[in-house]
N, C-alpha and C positions, 0 to 999 in steps of 0.2 A: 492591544488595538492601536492604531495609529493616529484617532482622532479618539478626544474624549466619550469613552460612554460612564452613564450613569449604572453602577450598579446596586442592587438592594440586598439586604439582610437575607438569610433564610430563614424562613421564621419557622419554632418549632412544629413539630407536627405529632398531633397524638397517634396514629395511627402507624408510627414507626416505619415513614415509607422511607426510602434505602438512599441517598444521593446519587444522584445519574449527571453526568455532566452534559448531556445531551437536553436534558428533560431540565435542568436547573443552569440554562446559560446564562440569565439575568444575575445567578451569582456567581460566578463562575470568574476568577480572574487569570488570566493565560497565561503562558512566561511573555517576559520583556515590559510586564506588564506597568506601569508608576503610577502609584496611589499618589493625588492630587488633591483629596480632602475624604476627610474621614469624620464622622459625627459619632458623639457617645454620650447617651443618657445618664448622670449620675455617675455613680464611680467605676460604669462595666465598658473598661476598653474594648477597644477591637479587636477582634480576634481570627487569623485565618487558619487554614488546613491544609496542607499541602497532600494531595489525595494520589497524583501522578508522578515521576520522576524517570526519566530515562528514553525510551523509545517508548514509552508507554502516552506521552504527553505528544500534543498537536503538533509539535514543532518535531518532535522525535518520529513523529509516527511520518513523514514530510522526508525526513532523513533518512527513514529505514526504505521508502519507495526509490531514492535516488539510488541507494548505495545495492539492496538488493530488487532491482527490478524482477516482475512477474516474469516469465516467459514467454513470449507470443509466438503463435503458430502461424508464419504467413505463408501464403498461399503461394507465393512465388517458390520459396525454399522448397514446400512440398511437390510443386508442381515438377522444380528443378531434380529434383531425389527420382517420381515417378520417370523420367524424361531419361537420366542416367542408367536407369533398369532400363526398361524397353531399349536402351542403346545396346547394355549389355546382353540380352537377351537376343538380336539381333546380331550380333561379334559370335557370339555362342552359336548358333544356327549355319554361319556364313564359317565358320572354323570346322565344324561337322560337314559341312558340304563339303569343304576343299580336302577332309580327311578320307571322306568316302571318296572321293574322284581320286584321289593320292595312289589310294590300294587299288580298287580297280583296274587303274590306266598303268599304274608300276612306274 
């Protein structure tokens, strides 16, 4: 983050729900990230997880839209492609008429 946030613990859970980094952003620290202060009860340090690494992480996944973009279908190109046919289609027609006039006339 660019400006300090406060992040909090994840506290355990009996129900064994599964970490989601969507659903658990409060603890959640991103790359580039710098711990700023850290609090610890007694003798049990802090401790993190590194859960993502690669294109798999916010900033990878950023990286992977630059480098491979989606494909978009625009409507010009399409138009352009339909536009090139009917030209052809029209050369093809006009090349048969002067073929039949050809032989006819001699």
């Amino acid at each position: 983050e660019s400006v300090p946030v406060t992040k909090t613990q994840l506290l355990q859970q009996e129900d064994e729900e599964i970490y989601s980094p969507e659903t658990h952003k409060r603890h959640t620290l991103f790359s580039g990230t710098h711990v700023v202060q850290t609090r610890y009860y007694g003798q049990a340090k802090v401790t993190a997880v590194v859960v993502r690494t690669g294109f798999n992480t916010a900033k990878g996944e950023l990286v992977r839209a630059i480098l491979f973009p989606k494909p978009l279908d625009f409507k010009f190109y399409r138009d352009a492609i339909r536009f090139v046919l009917f030209l052809a289609v029209v050369a093809s027609l006009g090349m048969i008429y002067a073929l039949v006039n050809y032989v006819l006339k001699g």
